[in-house]
ChimeraX commands (.cxc) that place a marker at each C-alpha (Angstrom):
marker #1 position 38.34,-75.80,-57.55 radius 0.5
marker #1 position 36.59,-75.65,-54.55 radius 0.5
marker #1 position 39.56,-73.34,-53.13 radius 0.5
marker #1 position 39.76,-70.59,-55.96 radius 0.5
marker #1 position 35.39,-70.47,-55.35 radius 0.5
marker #1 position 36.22,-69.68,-51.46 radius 0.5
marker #1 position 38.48,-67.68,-52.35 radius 0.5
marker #1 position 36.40,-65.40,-55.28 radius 0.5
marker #1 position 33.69,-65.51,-52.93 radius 0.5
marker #1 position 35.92,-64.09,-50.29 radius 0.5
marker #1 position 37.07,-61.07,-52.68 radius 0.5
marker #1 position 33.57,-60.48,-53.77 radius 0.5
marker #1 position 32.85,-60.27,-49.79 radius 0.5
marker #1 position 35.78,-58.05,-49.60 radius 0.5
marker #1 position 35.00,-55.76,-53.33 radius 0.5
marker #1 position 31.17,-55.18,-51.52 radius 0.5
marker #1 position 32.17,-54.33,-48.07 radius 0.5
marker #1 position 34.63,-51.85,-48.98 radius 0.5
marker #1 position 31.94,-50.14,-51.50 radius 0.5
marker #1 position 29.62,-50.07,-48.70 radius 0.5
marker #1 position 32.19,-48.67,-46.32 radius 0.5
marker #1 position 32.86,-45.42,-49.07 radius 0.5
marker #1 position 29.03,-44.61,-49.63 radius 0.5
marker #1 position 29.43,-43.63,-45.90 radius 0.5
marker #1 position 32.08,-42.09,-46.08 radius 0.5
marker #1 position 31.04,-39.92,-48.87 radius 0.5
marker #1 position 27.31,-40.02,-46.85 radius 0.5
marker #1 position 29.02,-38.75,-43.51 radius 0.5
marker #1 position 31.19,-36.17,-46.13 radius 0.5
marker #1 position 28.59,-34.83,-47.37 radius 0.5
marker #1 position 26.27,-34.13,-43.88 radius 0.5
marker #1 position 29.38,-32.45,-42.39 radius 0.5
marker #1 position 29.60,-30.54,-45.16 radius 0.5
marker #1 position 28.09,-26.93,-44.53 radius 0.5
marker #1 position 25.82,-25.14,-46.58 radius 0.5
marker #1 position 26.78,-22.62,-49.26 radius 0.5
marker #1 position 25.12,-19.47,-48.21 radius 0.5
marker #1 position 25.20,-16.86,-50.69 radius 0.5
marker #1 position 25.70,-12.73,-49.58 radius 0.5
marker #1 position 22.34,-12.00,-51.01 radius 0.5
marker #1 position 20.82,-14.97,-48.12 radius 0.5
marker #1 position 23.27,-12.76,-45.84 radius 0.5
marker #1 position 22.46,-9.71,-46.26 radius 0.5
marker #1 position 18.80,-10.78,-46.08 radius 0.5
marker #1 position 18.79,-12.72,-42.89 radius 0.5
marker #1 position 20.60,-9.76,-41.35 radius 0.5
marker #1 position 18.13,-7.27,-42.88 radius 0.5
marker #1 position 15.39,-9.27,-40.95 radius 0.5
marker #1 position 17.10,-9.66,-37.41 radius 0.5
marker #1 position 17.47,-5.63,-37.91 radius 0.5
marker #1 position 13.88,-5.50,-38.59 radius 0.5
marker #1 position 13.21,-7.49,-35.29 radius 0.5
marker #1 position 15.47,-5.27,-33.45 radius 0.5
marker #1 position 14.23,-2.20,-34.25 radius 0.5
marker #1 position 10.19,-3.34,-33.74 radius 0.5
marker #1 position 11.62,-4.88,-30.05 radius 0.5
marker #1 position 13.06,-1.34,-29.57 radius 0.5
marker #1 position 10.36,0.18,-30.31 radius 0.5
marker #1 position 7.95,-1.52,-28.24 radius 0.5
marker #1 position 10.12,-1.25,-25.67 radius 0.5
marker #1 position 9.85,2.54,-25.77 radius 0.5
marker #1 position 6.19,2.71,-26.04 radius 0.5
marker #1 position 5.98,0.36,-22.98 radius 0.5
marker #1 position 8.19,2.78,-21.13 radius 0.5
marker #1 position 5.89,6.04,-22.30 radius 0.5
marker #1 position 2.64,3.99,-21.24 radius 0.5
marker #1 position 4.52,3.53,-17.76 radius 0.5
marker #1 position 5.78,6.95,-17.02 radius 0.5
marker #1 position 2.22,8.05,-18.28 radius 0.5
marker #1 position 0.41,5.88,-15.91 radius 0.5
marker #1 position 3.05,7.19,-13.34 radius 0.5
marker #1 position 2.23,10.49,-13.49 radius 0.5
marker #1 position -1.48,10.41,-13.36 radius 0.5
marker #1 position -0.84,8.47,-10.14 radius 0.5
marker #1 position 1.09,11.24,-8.91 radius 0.5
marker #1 position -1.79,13.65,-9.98 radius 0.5
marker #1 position -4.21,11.91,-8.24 radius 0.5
marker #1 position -2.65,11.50,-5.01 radius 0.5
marker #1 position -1.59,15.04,-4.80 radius 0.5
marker #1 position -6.00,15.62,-5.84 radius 0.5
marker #1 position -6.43,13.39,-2.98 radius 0.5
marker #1 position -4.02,14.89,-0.58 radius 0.5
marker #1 position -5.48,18.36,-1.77 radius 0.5
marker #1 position -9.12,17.66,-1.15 radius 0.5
marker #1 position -9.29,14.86,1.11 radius 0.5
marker #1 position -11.25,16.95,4.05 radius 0.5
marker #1 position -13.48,19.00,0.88 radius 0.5
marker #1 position -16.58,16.68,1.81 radius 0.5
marker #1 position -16.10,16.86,5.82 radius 0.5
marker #1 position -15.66,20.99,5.51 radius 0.5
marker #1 position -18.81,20.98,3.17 radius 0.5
marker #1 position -20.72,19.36,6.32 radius 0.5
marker #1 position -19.34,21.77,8.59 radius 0.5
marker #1 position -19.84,24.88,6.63 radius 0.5
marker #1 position -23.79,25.12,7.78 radius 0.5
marker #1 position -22.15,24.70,11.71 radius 0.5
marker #1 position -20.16,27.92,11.21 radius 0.5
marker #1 position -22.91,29.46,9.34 radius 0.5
marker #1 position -25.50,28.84,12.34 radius 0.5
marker #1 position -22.95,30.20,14.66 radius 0.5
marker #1 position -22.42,32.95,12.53 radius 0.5
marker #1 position -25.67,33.70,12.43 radius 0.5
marker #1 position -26.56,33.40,16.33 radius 0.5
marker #1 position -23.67,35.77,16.95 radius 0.5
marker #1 position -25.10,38.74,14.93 radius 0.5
marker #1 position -28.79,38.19,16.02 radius 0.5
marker #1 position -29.98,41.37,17.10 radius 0.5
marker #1 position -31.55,41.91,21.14 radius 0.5
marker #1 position -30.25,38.02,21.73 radius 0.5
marker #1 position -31.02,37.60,25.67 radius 0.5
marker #1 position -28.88,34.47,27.11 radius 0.5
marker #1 position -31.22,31.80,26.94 radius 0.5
marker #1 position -31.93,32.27,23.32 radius 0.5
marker #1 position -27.84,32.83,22.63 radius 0.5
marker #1 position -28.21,28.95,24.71 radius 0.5
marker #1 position -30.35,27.76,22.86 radius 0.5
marker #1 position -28.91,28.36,19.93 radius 0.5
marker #1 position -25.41,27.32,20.54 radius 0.5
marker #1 position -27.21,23.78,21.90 radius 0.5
marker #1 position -28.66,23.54,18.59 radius 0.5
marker #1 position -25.78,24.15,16.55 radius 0.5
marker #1 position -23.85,21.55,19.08 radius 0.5
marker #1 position -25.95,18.75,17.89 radius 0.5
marker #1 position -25.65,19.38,14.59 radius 0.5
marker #1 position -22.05,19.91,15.20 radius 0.5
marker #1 position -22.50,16.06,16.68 radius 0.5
marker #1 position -24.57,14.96,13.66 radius 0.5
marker #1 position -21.49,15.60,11.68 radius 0.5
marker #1 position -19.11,14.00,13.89 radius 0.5
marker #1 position -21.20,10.74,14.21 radius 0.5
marker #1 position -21.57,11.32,10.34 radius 0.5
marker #1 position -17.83,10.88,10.00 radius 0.5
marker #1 position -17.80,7.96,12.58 radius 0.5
marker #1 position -15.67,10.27,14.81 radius 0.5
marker #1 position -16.72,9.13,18.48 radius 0.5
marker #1 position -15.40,10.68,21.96 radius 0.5
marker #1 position -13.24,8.98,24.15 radius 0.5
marker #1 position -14.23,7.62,27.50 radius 0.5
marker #1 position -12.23,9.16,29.74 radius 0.5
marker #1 position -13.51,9.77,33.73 radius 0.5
marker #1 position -13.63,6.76,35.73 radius 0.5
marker #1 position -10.93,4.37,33.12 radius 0.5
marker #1 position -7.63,3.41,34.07 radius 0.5
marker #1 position -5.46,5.59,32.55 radius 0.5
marker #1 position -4.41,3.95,29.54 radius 0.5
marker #1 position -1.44,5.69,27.88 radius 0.5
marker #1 position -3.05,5.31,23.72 radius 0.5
marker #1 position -5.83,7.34,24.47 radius 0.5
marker #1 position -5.04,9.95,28.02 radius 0.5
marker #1 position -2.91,12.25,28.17 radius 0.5
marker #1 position -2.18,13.09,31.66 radius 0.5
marker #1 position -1.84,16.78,32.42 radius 0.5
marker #1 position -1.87,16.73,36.41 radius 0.5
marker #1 position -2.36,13.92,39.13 radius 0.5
marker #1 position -4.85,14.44,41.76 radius 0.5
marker #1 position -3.87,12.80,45.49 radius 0.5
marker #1 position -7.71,10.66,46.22 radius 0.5
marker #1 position -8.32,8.24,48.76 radius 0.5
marker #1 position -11.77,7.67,46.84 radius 0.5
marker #1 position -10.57,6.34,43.69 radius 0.5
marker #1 position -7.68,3.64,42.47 radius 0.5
marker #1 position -4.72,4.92,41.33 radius 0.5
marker #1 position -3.80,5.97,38.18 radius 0.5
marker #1 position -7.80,6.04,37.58 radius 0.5
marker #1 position -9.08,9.06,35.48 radius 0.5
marker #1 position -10.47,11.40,38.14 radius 0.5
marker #1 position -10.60,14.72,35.66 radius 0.5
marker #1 position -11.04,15.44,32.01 radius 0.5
marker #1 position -9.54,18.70,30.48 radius 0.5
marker #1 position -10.24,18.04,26.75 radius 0.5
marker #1 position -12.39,15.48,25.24 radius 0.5
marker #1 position -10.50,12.71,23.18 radius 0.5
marker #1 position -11.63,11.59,20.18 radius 0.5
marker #1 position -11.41,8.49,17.69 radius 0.5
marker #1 position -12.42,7.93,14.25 radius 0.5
marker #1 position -12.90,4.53,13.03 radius 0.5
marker #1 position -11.41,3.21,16.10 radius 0.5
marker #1 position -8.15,5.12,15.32 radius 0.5
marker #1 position -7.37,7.90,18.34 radius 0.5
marker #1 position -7.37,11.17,16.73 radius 0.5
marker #1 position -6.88,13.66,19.67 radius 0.5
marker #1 position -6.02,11.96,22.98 radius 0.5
marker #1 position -8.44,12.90,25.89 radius 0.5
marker #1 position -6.21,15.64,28.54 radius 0.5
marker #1 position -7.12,14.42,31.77 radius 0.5
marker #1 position -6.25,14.18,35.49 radius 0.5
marker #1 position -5.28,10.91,37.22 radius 0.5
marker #1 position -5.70,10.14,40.77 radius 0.5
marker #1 position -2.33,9.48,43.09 radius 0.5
marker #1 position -2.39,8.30,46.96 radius 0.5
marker #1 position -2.03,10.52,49.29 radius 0.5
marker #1 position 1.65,12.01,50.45 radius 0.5
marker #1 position 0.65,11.09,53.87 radius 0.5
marker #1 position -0.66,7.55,53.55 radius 0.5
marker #1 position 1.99,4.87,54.47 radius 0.5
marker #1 position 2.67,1.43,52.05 radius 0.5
marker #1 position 1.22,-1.19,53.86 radius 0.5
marker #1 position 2.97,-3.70,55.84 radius 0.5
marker #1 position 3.65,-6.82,54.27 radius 0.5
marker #1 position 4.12,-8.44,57.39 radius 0.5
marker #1 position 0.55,-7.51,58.42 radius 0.5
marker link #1:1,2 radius 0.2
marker link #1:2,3 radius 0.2
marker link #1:3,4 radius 0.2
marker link #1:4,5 radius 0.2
marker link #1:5,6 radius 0.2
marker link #1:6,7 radius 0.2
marker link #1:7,8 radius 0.2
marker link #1:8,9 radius 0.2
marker link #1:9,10 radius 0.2
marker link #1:10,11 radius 0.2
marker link #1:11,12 radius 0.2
marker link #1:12,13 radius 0.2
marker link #1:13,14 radius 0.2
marker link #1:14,15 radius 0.2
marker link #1:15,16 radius 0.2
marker link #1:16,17 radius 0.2
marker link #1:17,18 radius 0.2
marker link #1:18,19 radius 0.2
marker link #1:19,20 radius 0.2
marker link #1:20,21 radius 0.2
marker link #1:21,22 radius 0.2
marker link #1:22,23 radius 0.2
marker link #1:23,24 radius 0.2
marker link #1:24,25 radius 0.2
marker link #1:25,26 radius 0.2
marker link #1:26,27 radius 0.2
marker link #1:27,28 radius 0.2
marker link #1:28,29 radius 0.2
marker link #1:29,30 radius 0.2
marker link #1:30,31 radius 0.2
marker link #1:31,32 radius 0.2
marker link #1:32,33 radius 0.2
marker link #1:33,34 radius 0.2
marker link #1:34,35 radius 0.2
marker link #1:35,36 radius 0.2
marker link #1:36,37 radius 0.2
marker link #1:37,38 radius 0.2
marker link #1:38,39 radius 0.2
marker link #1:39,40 radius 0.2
marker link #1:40,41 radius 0.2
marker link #1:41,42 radius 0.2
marker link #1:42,43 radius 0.2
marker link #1:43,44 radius 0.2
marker link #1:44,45 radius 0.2
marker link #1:45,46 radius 0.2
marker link #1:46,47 radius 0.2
marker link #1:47,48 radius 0.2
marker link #1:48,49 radius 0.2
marker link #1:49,50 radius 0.2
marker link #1:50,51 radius 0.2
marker link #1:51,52 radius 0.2
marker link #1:52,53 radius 0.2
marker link #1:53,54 radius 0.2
marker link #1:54,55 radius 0.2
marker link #1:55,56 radius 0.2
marker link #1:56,57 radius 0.2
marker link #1:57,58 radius 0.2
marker link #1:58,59 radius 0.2
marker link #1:59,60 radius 0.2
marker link #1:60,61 radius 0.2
marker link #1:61,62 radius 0.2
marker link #1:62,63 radius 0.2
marker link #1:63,64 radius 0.2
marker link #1:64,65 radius 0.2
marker link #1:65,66 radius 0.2
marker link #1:66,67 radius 0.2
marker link #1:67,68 radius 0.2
marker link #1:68,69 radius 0.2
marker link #1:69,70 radius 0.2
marker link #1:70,71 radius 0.2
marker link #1:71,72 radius 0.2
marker link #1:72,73 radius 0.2
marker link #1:73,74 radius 0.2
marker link #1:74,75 radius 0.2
marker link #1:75,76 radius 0.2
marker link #1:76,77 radius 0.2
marker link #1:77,78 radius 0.2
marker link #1:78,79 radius 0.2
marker link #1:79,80 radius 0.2
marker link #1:80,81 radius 0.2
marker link #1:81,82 radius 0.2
marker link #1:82,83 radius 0.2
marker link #1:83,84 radius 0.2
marker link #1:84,85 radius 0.2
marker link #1:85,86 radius 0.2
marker link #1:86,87 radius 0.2
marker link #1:87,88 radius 0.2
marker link #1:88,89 radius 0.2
marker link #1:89,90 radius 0.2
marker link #1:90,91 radius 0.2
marker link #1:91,92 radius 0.2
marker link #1:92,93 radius 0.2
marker link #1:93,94 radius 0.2
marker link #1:94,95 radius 0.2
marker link #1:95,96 radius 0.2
marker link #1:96,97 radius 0.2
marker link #1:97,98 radius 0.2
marker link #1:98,99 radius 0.2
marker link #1:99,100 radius 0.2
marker link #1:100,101 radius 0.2
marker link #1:101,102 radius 0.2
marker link #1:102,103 radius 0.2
marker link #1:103,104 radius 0.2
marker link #1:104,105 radius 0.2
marker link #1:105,106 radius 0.2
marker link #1:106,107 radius 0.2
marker link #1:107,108 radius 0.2
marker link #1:108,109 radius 0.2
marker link #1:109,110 radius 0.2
marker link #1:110,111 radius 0.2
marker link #1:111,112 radius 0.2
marker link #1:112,113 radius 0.2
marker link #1:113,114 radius 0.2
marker link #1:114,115 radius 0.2
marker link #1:115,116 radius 0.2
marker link #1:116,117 radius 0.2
marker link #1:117,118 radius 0.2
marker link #1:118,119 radius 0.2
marker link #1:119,120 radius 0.2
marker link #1:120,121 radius 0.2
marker link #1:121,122 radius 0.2
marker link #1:122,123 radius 0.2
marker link #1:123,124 radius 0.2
marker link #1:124,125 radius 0.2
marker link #1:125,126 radius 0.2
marker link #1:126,127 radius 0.2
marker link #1:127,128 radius 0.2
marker link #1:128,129 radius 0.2
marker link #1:129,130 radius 0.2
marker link #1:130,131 radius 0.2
marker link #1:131,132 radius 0.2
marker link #1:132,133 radius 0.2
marker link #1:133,134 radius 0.2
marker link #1:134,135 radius 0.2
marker link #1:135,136 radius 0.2
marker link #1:136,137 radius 0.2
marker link #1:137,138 radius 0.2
marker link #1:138,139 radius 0.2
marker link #1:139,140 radius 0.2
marker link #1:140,141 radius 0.2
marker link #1:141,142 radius 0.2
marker link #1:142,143 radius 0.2
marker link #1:143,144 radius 0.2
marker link #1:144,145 radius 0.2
marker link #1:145,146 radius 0.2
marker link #1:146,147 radius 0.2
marker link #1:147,148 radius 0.2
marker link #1:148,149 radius 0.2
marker link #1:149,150 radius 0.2
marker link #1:150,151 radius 0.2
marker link #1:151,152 radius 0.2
marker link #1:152,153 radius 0.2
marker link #1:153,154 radius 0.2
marker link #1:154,155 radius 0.2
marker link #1:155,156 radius 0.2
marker link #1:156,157 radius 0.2
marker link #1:157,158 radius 0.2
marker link #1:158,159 radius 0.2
marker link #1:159,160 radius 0.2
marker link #1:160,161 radius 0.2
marker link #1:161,162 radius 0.2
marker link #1:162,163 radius 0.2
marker link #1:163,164 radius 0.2
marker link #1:164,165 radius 0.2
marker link #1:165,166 radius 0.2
marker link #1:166,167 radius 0.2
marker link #1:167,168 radius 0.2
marker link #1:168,169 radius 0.2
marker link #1:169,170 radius 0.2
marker link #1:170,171 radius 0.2
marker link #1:171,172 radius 0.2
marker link #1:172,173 radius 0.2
marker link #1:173,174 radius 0.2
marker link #1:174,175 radius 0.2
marker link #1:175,176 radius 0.2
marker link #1:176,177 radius 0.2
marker link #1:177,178 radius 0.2
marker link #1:178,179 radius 0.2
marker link #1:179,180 radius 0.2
marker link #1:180,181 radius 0.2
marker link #1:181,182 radius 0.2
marker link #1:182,183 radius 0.2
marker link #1:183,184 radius 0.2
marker link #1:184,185 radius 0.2
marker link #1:185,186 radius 0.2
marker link #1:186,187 radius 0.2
marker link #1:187,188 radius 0.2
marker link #1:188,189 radius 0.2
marker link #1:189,190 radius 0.2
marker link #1:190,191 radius 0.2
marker link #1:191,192 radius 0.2
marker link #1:192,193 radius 0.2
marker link #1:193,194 radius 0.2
marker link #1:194,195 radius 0.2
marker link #1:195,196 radius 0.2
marker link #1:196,197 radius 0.2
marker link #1:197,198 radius 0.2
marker link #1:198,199 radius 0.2
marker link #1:199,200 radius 0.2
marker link #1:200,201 radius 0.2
view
């Protein structure tokens, strides 16, 4: 008796486990198992990646417009800028010429007046230089320094160092600190005759 119990428990054990083991099966079946998609979910799905497509496209090209836009009024500008960059500094100088001008077709002008004139119209000439932060070069008496002189002719001194800015030809001139027109200047030399001294001495 107590055999054919085991042994209907053991079946039972057996009937159970086995059920168990196909409701997973048919579990894992059916999670494998892919949707049904109809053509109409198709169509649609692919009717709304179009959409998406064409509104990406499309902001893409008004990105590109706003660029090339933005490109060209840069352009603009910097050929306005390149145009009248020196507008203001030519307004300021405008009343120079016109004072000169004017001191040239002044009737009976003896040479002190014609002087006086042209020193007047020099300091306003200056005015609009210092207005512009455009300041001359300091040329006689410096070591020639290559940035700044320009050396038209070397002078033979037994006064001054060499290569020390005896003459000036032209005034330099910088503006804000940048060199503008180098000064034209002379620069003194030692004399042909004058011997190298002797380093034994």
């Amino acid at each position: 008796m107590s055999k054919k119990s085991d042994t209907y428990e053991q079946s039972e054990d057996e009937k159970k486990s086995a059920a168990d083991e196909n409701v997973e099966e048919e579990e894992l079946a059916e999670a494998q198992e892919p949707d049904v998609v109809s053509e109409d979910d198709i169509e649609t799905l692919l009717k709304k990646k179009d959409d998406e497509v064409a509104e990406m496209r499309n902001e893409m090209l008004r990105l590109r417009a706003d660029v090339e836009n933005v490109r060209r009024r840069l352009n603009k500008e910097k050929q306005d800028a390149i145009v009248f960059a020196n507008q203001r500094l030519i307004k300021a100088l405008i009343p120079v010429f016109d004072n000169l001008d004017r001191a040239l077709k002044a009737p009976d002008t003896n040479v002190e007046s014609l002087k006086e004139g042209v020193r007047m119209t020099a300091k306003q000439f200056e005015a609009v230089l210092d207005k512009e932060n455009v300041e001359p070069i300091i040329a006689v008496g410096e070591k020639f320094d290559p940035e700044v002189h320009e050396v038209l002719a070397q002078i033979e001194s037994h006064e001054h160092a060499e290569n020390t800015v005896v003459e000036e030809y032209v005034r330099g001139y910088k503006m804000n600190g940048r060199m503008v027109l180098p000064a034209k200047v002379a620069i003194a030399k030692k004399p042909s005759g004058d011997k190298p001294a002797d380093p034994a001495a």
